[in-house]
SEBA-930955 format. One line per field, with one value per residue (C-alpha): residue number from 1; residue in three letters; y negated, x negated, z. Coordinates in steps of 0.001 Angstrom, whole numbers, always signed. Example, Ala and Ser with C-alpha at 12.3 -4.5 7.8 and 13.67 -1.06 7.14 Angstrom:
# SEBA-930955
num = [1;2]
residu = [ALA;SER]
north = [+4500;+1060]
east = [-12300;-13670]
up = [+7800;+7140]
END
This chain:
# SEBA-930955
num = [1;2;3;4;5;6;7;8;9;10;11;12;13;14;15;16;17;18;19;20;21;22;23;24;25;26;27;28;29;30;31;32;33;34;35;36;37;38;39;40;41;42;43;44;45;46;47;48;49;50;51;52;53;54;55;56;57;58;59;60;61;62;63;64;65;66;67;68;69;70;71;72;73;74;75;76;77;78;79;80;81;82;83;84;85;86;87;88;89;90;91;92;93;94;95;96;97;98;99;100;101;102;103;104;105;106;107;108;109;110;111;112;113;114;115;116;117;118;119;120;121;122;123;124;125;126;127;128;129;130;131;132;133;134;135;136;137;138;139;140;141;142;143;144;145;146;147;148;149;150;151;152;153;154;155;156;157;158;159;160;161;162;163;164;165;166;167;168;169;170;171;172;173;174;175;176;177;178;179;180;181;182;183;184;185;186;187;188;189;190;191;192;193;194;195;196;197;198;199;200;201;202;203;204;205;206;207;208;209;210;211;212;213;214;215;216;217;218;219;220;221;222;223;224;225;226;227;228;229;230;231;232;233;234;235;236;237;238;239;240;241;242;243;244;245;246;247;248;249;250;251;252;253;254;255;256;257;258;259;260;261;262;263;264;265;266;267;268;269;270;271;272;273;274;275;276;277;278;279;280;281;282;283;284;285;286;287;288;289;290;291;292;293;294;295;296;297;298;299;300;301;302;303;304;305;306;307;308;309;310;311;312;313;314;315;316;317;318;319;320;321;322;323;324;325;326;327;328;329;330;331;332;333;334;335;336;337;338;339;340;341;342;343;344;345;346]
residu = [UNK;UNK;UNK;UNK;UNK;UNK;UNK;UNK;UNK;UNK;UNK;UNK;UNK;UNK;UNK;UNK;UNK;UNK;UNK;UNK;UNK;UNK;UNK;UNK;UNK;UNK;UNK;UNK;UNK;UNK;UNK;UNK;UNK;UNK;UNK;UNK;UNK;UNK;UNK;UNK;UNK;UNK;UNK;UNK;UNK;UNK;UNK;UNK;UNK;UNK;UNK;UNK;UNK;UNK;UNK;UNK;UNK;UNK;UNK;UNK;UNK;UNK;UNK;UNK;UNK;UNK;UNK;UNK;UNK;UNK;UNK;UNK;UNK;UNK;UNK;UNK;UNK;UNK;UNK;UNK;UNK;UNK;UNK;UNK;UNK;UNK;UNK;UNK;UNK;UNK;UNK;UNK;UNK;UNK;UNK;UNK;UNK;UNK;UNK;UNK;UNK;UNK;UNK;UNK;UNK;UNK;UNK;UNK;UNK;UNK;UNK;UNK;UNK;UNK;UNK;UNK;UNK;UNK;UNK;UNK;UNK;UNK;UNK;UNK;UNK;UNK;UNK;UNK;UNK;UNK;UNK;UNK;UNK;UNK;UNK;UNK;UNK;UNK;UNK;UNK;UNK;UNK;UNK;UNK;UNK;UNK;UNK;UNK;UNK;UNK;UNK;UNK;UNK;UNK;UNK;UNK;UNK;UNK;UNK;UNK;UNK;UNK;UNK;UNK;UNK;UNK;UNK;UNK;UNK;UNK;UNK;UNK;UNK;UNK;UNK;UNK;UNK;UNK;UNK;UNK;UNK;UNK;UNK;UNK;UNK;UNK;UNK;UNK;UNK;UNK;UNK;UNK;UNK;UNK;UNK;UNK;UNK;UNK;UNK;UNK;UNK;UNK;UNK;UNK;UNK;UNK;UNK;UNK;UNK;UNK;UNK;UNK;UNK;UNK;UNK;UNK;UNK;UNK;UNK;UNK;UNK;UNK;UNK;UNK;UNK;UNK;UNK;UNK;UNK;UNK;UNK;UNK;UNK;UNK;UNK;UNK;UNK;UNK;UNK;UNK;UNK;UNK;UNK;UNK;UNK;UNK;UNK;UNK;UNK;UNK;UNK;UNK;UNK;UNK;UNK;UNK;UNK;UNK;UNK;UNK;UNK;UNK;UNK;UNK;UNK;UNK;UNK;UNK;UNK;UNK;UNK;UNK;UNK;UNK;UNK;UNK;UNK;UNK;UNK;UNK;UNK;UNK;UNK;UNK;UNK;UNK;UNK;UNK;UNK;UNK;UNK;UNK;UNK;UNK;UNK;UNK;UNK;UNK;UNK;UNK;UNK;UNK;UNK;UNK;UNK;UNK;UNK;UNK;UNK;UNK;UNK;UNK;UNK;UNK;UNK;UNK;UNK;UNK;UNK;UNK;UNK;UNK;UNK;UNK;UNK;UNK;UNK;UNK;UNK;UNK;UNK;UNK;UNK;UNK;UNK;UNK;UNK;UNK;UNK;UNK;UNK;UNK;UNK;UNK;UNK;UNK]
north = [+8284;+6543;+6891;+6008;+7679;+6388;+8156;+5119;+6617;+4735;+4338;+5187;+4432;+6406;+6481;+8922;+7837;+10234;+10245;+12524;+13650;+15618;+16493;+18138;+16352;+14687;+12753;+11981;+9168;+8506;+5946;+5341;+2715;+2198;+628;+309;-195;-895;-4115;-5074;-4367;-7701;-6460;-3572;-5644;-6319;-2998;-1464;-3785;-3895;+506;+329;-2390;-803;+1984;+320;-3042;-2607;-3210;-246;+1647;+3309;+3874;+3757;+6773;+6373;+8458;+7176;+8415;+4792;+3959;+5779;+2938;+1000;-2289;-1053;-937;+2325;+4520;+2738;-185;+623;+2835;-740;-2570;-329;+11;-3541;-4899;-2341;-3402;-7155;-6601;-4559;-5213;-1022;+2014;+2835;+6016;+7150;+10751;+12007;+15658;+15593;+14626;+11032;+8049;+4995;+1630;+1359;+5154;+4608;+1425;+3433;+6183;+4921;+7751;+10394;+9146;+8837;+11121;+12954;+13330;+17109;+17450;+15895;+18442;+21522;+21690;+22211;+24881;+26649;+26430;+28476;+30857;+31165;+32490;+30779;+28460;+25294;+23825;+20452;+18189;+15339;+12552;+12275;+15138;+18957;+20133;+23731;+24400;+27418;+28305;+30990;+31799;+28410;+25918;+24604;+26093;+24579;+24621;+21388;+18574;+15184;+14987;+15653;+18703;+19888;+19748;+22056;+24627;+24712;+23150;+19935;+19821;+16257;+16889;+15638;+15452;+12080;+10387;+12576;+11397;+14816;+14470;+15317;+18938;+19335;+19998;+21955;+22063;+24491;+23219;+25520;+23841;+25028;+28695;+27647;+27397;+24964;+24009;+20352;+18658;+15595;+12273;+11220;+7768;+6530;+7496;+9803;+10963;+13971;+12117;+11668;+15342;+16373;+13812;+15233;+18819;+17508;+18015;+14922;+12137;+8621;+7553;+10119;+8516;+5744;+5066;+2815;+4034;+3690;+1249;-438;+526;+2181;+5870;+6871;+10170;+8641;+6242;+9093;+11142;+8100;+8116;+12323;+12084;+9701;+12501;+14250;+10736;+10450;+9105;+10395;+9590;+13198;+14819;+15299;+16461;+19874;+19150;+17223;+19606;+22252;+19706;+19254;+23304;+24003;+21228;+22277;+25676;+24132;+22445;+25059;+27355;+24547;+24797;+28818;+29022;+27334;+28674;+32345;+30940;+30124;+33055;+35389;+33671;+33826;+36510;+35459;+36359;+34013;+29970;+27312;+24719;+21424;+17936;+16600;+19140;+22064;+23769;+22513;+23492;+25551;+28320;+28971;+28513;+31050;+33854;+33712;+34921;+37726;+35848;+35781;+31882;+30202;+26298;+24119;+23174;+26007;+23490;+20092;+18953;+18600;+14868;+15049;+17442;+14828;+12895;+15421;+14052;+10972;+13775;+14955;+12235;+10704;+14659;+14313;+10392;+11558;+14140;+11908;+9523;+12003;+13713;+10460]
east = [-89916;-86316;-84823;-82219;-80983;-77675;-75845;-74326;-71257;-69254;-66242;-68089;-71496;-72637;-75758;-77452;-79779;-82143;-84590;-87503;-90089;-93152;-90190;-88182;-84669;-84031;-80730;-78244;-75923;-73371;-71440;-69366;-67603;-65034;-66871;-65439;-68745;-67039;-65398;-67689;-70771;-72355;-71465;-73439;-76194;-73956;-72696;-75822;-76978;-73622;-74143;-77121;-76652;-73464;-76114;-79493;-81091;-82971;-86827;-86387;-86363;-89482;-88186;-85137;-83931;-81549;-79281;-76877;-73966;-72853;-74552;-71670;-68962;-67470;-69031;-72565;-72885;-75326;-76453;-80127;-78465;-76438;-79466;-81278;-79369;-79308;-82144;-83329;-80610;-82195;-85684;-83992;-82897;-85406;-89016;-89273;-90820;-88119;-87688;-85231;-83893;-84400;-84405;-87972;-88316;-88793;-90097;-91438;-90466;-92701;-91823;-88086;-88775;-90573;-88424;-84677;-82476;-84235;-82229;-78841;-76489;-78896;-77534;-77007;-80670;-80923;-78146;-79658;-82628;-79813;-77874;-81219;-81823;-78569;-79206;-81997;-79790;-76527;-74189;-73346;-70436;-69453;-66386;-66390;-63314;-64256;-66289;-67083;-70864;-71621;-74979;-77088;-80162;-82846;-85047;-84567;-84732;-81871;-81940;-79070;-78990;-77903;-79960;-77590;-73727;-72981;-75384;-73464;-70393;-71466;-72885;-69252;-72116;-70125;-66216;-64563;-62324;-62070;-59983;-59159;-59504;-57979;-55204;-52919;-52321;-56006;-55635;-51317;-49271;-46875;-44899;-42576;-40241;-37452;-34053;-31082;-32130;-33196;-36648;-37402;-41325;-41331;-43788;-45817;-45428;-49213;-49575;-51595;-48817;-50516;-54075;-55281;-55324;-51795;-50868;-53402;-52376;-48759;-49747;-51570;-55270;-56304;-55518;-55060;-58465;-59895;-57831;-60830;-59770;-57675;-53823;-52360;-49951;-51369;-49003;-50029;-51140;-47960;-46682;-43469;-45747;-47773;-44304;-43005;-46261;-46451;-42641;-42895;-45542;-42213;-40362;-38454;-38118;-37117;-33639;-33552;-36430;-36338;-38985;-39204;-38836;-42169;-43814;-43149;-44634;-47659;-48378;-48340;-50877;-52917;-53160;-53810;-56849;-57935;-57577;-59656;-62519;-62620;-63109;-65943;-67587;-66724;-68782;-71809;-71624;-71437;-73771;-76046;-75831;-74626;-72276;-72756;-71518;-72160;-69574;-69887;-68021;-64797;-63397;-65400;-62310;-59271;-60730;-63942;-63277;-60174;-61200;-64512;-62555;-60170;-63205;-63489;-67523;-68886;-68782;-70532;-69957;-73253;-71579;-73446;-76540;-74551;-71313;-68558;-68403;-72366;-71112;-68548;-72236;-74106;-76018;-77137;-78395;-80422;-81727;-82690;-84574;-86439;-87558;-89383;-91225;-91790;-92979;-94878;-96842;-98024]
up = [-44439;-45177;-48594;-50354;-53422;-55349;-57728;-59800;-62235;-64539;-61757;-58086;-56691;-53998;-52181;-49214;-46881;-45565;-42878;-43510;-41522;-43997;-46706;-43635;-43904;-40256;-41231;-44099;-44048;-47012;-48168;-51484;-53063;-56260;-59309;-62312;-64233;-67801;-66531;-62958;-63811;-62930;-59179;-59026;-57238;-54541;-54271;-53792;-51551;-49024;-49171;-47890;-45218;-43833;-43075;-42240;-43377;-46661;-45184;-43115;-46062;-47874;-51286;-53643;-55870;-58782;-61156;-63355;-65366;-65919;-68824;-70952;-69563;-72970;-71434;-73302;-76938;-76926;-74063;-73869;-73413;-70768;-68934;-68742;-67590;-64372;-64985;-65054;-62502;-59470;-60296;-60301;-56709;-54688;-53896;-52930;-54914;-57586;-59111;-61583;-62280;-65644;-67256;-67059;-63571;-61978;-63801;-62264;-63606;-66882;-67826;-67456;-70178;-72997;-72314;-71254;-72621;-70184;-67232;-69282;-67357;-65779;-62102;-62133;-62227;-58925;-57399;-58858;-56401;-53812;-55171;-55726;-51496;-51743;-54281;-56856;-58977;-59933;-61512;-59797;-60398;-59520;-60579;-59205;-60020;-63658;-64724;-64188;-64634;-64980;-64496;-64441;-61923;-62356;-60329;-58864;-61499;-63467;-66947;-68555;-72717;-73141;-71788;-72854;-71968;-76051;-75892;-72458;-73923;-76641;-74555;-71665;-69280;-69102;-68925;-68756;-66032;-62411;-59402;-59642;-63128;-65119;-67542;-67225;-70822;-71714;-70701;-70785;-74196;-73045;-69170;-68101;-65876;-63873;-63069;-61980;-63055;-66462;-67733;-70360;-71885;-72177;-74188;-72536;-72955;-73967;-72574;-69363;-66765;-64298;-63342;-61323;-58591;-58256;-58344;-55732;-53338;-53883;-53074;-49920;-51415;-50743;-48721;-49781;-48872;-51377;-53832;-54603;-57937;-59118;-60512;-63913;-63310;-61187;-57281;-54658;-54035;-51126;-52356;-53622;-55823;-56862;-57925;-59987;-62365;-62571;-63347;-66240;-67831;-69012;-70048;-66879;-63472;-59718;-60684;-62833;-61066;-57157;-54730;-55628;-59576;-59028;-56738;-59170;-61815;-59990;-58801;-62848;-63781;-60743;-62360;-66339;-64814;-62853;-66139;-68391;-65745;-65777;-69195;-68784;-65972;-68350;-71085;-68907;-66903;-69393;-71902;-68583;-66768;-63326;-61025;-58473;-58015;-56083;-55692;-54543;-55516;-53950;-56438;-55039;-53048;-55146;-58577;-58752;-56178;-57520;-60525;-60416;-58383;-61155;-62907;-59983;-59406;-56133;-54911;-52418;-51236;-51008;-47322;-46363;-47221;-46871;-45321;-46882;-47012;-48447;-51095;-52782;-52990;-53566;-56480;-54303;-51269;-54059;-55863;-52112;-51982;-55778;-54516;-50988;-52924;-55639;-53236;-51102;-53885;-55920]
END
């Protein structure tokens, strides 16, 4: 059996292919691709449709899977509207079992109608199933370019408090902050910066001048083709691009910071965002009990294992389960996982 399960966000959609063979995973493919669902929705059909193909063609495939954080995006009035039209636009385009992850499991087609909010933001159920295969007990934590979820496993099922995004954020099991899409401002007041032996904490200027993104491709944690986002104003994503828009966070320009100013810059906001995501993984784990996390996103080495042995917890990486590039999808591997059993058990 051949599925395909997408993970469609508000600013990527990804998808994994899987080949199956009685629930035993054979193969995974991946893809991914930048879209910026508040302004281009009305490409999503051709999105899906060119992931898939530069994999396989779209009859060899035995069934579709499909989370969705995008129903959130600004271009929707209300979340139900926004789940439907995903909703409505997939069952549009393919003439293949659908399935949609919700918090209580898969729903076919007519479920998914009566009962549209159940799939709103509910990709982390599909990725919980794989932290369990690494531990049955643990917190998973994944931040991906926009977000960070933090969710615990017992005795391996996901038993998270909150079950919507608002709920999550009440409970420190959802933390909006990602590698990429970040505006630094969100999580910065205050930046110390140390020139010519003196130390000064500058406040930040709070506009849209630099994202996450731009400091991690400075301090060499990603490369450019990571960087899938768009930029703030609108350049390029070179280092020295990247420098201009984290320099202008302080009201100034590589005329009165150099290299080193900026690198400086950059190794301090690292360590605020690093510092935002601990405290949350110290509310869950605590509140919990557990000692133990999973990590997995694009983030999974540059934020939440730093971030967790901060904490002194004992971390493990769902590559031991997945590569690394299927961890950055992680919630498509699973929702392509919760569709074949769907599939094979109805």
């Amino acid at each position: 059996m051949k599925i395909a399960g997408f993970d469609i966000g508000g600013a990527n959609t990804k998808v994994a292919i899987i080949d199956f063979d009685n629930g035993e995973i054979k193969n995974i493919k991946i893809d991914l691709s930048y879209l910026p669902m508040w302004s281009d929705n009305d490409t999503l059909q051709t999105v899906l449709t060119e992931l898939i193909e530069k994999i396989c063609p779209v009859d060899e495939l035995d069934g579709i899977g499909i989370s969705m954080t995008a129903e959130l995006v600004d271009a929707y009035e209300t979340k139900k509207e926004g789940v439907l039209d995903i909703v409505n636009k997939v069952n549009d385009l393919f003439d293949l079992p659908l399935g949609f992850v919700t918090i209580d499991g898969v729903f076919d087609i007519d479920r998914i109608k009566k009962d549209p909010l159940k799939a709103a933001a509910a990709n982390w159920i599909a990725t919980a199933p794989i932290a369990a295969k690494i531990s049955d007990n643990c917190i998973f934590v994944d931040t991906g370019s926009t977000t960070t979820d933090i969710i615990p496993v017992k005795n391996g099922k996901e038993c998270a408090k909150g079950r919507s995004d608002m709920e999550r954020l009440g409970t420190d099991e959802l933390v909006y902050t990602g590698t990429l899409r970040t505006n630094l401002c969100s999580f910065l007041y205050k930046v110390p910066l140390t020139k010519d032996g003196k130390t000064v904490n500058y406040r930040v200027g709070s506009e849209l001048f630099a994202e996450t993104a731009d400091v991690y491709r400075i301090l060499d944690l990603i490369s450019e083709d990571d960087y899938v986002c768009g930029t703030y104003d609108g350049e390029g994503k070179s280092k020295i691009e990247c420098a201009r828009r984290v320099a202008r966070v302080l009201c100034a320009d590589l005329d009165m910071l150099n290299e080193e100013d900026i690198k400086q810059l950059c190794e301090t906001i690292h360590k605020a965002q690093i510092s935002q995501i601990a405290e949350a993984i110290d509310e869950v784990s605590k509140r919990e009990n557990i000692d133990t996390i999973v990590t997995t996103g694009l983030g999974k080495d540059i934020l939440d294992k730093p971030a967790a042995e901060s904490l002194g917890l004992n971390v493990k990486s769902m590559n031991e389960f997945l590569t690394d590039d299927e961890c950055v999808v992680s919630p498509a591997v699973g929702t392509s996982i919760l569709m074949e059993e769907y599939l094979r058990n109805n």
